[in-house]
MOPAC internal coordinates of N, CA, C and O (Angstrom, degrees):
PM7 1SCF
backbone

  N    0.0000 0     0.00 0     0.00 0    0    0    0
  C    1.4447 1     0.00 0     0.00 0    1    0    0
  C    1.5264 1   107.46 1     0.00 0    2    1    0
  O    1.2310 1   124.83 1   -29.63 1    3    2    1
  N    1.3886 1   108.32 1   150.37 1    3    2    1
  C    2.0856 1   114.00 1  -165.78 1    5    3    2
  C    1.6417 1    92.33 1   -94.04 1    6    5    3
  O    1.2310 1   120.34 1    26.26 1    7    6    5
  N    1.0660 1   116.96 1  -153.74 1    7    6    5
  C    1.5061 1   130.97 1   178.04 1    9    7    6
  C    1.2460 1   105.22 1   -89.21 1   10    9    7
  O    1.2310 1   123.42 1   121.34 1   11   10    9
  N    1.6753 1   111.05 1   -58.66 1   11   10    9
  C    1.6047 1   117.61 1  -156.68 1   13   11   10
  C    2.0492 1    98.63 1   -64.36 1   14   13   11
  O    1.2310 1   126.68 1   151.68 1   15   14   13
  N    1.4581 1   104.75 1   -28.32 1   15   14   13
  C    1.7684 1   101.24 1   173.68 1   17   15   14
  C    1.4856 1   110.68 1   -50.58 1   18   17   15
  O    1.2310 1   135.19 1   119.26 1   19   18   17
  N    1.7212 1    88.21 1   -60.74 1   19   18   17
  C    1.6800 1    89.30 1  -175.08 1   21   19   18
  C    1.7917 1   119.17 1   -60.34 1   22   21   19
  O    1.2310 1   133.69 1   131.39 1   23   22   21
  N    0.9677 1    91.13 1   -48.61 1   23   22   21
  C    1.6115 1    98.19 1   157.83 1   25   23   22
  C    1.3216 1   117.93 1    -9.43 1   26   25   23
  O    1.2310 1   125.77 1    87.90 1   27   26   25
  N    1.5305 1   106.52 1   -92.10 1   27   26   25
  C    1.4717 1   127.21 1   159.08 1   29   27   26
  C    1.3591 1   128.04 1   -28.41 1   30   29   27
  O    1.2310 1   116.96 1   145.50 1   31   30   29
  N    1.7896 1   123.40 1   -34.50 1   31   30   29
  C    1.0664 1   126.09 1  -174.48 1   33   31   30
  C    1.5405 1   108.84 1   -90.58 1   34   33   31
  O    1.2310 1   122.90 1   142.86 1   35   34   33
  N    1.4867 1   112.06 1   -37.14 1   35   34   33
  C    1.4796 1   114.61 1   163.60 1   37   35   34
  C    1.7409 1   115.20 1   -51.43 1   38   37   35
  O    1.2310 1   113.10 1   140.43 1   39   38   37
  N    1.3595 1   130.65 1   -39.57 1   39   38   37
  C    0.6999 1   147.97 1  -154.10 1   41   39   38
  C    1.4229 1   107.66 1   -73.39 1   42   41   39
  O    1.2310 1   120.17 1   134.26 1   43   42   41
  N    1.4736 1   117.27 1   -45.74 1   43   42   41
  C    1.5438 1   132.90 1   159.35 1   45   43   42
  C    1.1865 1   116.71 1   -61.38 1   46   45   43
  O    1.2310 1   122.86 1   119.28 1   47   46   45
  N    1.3075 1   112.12 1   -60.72 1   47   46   45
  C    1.5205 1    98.67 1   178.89 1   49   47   46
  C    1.7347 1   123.39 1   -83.26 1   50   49   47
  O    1.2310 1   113.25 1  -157.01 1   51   50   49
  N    1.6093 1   130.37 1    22.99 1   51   50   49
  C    1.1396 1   143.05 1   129.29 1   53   51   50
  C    1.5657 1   126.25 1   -48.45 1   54   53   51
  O    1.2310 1   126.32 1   131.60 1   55   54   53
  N    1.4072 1   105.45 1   -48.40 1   55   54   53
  C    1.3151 1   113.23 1  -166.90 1   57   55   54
  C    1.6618 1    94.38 1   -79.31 1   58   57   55
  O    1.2310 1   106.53 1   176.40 1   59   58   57
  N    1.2690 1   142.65 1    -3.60 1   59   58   57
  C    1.5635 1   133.26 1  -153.70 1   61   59   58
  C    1.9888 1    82.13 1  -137.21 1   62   61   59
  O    1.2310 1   111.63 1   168.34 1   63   62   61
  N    1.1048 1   133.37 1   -11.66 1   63   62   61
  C    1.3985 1   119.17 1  -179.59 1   65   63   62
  C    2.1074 1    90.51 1  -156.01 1   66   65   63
  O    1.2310 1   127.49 1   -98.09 1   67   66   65
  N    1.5784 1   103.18 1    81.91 1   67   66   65
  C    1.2640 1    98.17 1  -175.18 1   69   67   66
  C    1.5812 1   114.68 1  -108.60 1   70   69   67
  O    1.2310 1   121.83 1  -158.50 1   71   70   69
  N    1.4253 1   114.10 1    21.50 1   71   70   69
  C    1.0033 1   125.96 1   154.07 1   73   71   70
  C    1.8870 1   134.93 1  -109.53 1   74   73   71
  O    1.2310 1   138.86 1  -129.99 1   75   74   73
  N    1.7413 1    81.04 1    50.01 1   75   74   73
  C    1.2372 1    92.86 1   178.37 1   77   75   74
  C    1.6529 1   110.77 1  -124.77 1   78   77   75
  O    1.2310 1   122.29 1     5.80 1   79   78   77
  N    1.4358 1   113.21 1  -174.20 1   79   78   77
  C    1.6501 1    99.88 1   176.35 1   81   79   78
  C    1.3284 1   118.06 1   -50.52 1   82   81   79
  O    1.2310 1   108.88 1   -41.89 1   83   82   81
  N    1.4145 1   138.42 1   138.11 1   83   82   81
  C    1.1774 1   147.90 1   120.60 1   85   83   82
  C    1.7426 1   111.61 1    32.51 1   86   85   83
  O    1.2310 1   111.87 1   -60.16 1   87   86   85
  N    1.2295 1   132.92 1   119.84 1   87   86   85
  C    1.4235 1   106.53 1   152.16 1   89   87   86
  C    1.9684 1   116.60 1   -91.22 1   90   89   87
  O    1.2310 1   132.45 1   -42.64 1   91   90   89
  N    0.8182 1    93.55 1   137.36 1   91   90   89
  C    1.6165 1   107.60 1  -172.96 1   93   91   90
  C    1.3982 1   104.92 1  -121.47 1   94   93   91
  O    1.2310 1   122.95 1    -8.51 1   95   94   93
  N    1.4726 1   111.95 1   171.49 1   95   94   93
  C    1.2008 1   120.84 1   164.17 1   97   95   94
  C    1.4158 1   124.98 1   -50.79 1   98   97   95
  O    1.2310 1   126.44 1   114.85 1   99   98   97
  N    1.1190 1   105.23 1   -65.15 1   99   98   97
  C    1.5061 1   114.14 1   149.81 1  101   99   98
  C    1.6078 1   138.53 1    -0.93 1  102  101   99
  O    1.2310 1   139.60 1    99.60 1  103  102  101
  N    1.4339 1    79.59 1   -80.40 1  103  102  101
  C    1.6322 1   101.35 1   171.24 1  105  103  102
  C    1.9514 1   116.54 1   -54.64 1  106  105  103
  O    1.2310 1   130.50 1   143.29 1  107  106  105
  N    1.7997 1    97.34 1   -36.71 1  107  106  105
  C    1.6681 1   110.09 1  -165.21 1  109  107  106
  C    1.4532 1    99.43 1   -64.59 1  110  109  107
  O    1.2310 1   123.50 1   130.89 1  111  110  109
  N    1.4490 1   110.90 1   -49.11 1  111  110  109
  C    1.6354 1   124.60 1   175.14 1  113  111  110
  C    1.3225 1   113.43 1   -56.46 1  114  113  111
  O    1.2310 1   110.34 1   132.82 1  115  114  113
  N    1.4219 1   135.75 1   -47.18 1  115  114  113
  C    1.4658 1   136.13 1  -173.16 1  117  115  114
  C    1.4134 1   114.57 1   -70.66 1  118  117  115
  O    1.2310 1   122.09 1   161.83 1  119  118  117
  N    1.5523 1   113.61 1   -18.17 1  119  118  117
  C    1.7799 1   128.29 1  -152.73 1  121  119  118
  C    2.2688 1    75.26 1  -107.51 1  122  121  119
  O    1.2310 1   118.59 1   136.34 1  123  122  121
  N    1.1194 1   120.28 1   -43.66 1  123  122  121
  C    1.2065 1   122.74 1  -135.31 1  125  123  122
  C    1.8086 1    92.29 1   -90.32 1  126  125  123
  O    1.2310 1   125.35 1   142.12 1  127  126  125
  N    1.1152 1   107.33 1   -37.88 1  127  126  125
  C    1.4384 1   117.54 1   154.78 1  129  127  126
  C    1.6029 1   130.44 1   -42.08 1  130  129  127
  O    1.2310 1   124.74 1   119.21 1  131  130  129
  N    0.8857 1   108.50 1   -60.79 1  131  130  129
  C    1.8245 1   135.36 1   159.76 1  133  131  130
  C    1.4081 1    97.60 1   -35.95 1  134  133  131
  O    1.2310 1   131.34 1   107.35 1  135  134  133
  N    1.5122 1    95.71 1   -72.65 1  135  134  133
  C    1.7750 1    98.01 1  -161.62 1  137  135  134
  C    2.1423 1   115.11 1   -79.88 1  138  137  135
  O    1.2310 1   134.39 1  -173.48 1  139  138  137
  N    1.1986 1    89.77 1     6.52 1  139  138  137
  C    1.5989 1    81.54 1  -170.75 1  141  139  138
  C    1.0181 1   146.47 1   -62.15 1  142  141  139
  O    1.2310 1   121.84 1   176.99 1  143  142  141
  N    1.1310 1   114.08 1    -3.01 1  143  142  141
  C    1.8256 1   145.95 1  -171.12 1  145  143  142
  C    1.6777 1   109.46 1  -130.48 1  146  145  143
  O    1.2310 1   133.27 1  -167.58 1  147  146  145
  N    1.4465 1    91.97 1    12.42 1  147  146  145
  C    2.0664 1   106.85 1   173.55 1  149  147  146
  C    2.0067 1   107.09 1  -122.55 1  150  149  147
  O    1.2310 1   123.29 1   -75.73 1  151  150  149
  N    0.8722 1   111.30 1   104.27 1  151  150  149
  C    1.6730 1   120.60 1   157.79 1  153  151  150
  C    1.1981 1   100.19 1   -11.09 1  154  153  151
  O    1.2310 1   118.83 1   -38.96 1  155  154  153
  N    1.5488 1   119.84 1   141.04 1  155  154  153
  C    1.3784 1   124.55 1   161.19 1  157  155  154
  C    1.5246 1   116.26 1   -83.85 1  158  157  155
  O    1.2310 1   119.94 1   164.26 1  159  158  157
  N    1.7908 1   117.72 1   -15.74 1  159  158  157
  C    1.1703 1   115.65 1   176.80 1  161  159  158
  C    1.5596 1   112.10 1   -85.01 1  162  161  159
  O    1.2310 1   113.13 1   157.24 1  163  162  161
  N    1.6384 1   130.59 1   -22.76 1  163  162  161
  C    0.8608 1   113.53 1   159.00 1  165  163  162
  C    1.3904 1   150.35 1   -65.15 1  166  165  163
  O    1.2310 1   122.95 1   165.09 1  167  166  165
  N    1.5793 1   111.94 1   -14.91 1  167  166  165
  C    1.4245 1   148.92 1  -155.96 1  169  167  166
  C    1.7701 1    86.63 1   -97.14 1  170  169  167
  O    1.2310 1   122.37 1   123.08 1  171  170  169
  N    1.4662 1   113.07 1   -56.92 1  171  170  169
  C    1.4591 1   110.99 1   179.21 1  173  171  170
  C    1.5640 1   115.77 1   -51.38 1  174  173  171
  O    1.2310 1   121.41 1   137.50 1  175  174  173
  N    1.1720 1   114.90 1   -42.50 1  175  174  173
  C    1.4843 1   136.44 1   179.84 1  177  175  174
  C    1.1820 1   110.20 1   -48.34 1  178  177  175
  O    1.2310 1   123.51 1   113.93 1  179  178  177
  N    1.2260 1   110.88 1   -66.07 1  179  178  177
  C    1.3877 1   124.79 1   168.87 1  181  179  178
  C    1.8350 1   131.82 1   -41.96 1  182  181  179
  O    1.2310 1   133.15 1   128.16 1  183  182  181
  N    1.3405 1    92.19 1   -51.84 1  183  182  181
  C    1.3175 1   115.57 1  -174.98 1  185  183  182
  C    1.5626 1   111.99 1   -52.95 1  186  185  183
  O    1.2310 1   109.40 1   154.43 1  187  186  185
  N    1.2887 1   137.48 1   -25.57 1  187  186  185
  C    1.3508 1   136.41 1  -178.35 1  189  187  186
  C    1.6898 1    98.36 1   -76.52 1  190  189  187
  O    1.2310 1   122.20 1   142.21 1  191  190  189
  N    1.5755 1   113.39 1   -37.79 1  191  190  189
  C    1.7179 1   100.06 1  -170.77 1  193  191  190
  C    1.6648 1   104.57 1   -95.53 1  194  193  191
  O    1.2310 1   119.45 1  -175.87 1  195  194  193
  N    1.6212 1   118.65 1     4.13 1  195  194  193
  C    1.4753 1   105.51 1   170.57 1  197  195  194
  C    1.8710 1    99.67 1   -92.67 1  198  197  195
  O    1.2310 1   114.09 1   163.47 1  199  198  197
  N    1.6474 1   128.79 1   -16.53 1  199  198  197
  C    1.1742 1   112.81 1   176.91 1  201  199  198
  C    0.9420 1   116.91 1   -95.21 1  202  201  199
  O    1.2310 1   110.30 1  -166.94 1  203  202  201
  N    1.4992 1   135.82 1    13.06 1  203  202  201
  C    1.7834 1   157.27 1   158.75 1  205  203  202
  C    1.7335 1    98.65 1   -75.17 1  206  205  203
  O    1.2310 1   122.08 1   135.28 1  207  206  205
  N    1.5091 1   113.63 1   -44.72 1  207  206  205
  C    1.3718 1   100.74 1  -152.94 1  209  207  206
  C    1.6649 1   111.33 1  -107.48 1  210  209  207
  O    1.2310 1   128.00 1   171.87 1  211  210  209
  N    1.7416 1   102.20 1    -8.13 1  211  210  209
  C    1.7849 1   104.15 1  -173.72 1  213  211  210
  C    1.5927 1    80.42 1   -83.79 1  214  213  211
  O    1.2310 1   139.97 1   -25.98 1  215  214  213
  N    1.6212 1    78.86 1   154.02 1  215  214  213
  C    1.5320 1    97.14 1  -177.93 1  217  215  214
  C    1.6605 1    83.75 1  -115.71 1  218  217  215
  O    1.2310 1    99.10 1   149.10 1  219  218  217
  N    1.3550 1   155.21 1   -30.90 1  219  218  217
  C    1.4768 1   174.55 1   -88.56 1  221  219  218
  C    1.7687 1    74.33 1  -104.27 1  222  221  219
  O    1.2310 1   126.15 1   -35.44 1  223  222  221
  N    0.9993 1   105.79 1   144.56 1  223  222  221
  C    1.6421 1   120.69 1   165.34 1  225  223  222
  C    1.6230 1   104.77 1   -97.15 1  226  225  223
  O    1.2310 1   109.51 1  -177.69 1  227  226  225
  N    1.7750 1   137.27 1     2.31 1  227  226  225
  C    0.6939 1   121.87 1   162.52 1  229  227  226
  C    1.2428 1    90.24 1  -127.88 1  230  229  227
  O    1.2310 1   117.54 1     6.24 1  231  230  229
  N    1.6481 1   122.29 1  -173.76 1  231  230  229
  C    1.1688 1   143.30 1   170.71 1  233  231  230
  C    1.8850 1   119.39 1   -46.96 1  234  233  231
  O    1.2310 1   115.10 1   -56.22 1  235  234  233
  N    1.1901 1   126.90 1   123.78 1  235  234  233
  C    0.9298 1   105.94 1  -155.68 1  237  235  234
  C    1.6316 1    89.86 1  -102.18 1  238  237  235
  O    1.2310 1   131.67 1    -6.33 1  239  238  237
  N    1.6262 1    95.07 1   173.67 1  239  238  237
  C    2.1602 1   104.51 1  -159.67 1  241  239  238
  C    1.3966 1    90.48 1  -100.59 1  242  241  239
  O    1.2310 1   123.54 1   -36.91 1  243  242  241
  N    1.4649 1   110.82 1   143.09 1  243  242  241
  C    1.0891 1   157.55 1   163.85 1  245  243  242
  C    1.6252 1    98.78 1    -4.75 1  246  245  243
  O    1.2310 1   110.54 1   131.41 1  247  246  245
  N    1.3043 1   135.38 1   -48.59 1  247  246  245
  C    1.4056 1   158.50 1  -164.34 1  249  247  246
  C    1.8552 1   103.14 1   -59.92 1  250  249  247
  O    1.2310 1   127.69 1   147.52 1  251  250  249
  N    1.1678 1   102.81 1   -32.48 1  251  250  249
  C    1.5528 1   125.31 1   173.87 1  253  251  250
  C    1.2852 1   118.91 1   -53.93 1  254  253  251
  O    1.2310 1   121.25 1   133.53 1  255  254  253
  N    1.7188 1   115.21 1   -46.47 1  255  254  253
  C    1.4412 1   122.00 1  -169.75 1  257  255  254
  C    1.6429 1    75.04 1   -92.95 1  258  257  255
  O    1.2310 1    77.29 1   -72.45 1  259  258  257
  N    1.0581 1   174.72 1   107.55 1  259  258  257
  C    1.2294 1   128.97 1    60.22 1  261  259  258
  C    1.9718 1    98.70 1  -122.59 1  262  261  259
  O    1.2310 1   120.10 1   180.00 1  263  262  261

C-alpha cells in the first residue's frame, strides 16, 4: 500500500473517530509502514467491520486490521 491509500484510509476512519490524534504526515508514514506489504483493497474491505466492531473512543491502531 502507497501513502496517498493510506492516506485515504486514515482519512475515513478520522471522520467516524474524530476525536482522536490529528492525522499528519507523520502518522500517514508510521500507519503506511505497518500496512505496506497489505493491499489497499483489502484494508478497505475490512474497514467497514473494524468501525462496526471498535468500541475505542479514538481511532483504533493499525494492530486491529490484522
Amino acid at each position: 500500500m502507497n501513502k496517498k491509500e493510506t492516506a485515504q484510509i486514515l482519512a475515513v476512519l478520522r471522520e467516524f473517530y474524530p476525536n482522536g490524534q490529528p492525522v499528519t504526515a507523520n502518522a500517514v508514514t508510521a500507519w503506511q509502514m505497518v500496512f505496506a506489504d497489505v493491499s489497499y483493497e483489502l484494508i478497505m474491505a475490512l474497514l467497514p467491520e473494524i468501525i462496526k466492531e471498535w468500541n475505542g473512543y479514538t481511532m483504533p491502531p493499525p494492530a486491529v486490521f490484522f
